[in-house]
N, C-alpha and C positions, 0 to 999 in steps of 0.2 A: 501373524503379527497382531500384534492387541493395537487399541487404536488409541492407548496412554501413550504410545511409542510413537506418534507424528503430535500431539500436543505442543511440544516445546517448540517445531519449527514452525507450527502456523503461528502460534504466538510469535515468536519472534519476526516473524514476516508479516502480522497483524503491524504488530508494533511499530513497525520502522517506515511502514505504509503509512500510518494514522499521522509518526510524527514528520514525513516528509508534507503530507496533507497537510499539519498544522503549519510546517514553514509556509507552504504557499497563502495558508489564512494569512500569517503574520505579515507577507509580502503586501500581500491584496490591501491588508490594511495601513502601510507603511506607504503604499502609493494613494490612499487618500488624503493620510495628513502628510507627508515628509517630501516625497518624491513621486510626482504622480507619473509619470511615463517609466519611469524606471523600474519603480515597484510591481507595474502591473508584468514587464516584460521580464522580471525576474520569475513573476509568480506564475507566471504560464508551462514554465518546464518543470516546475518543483510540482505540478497538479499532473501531468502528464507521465513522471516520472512515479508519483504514488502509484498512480493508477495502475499505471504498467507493471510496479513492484508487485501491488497486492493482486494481478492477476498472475504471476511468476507460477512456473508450477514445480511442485517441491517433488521430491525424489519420485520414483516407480513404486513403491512402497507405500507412497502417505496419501498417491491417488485413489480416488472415490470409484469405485467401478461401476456403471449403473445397470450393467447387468448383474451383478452378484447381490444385488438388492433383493430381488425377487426370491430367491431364494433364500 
């Protein structure tokens, strides 16, 4: 397996991490000006949720094996 063949899904798993991460920024900052108890209790799972996305692990295929390094 070439490693152009896992590109597309950590992108897209890049991606949907960062923009769950920006909702939480936009919350975080919607509970300074708009809603302060709300915004921040929205922004706690949408940060918890990136996190957990972009640690997700993609197929048996697109993992890094760190013994096969070495060689």
């Amino acid at each position: 397996m070439k490693i152009t063949d896992c590109l597309p899904q950590k992108g897209v798993k890049s991606f949907i991490a960062f923009m769950l991460m920006l909702g939480a920024v936009a919350c975080v900052f919607a509970g300074f000006t708009i809603l302060p108890v709300i915004g921040f209790l929205v922004a706690i799972p949408f940060a918890v949720v990136s996190i957990l996305f972009y640690r997700l692990h993609l197929n048996d295929q697109c993992q890094i094996d760190p013994n096969k390094l070495d060689s």
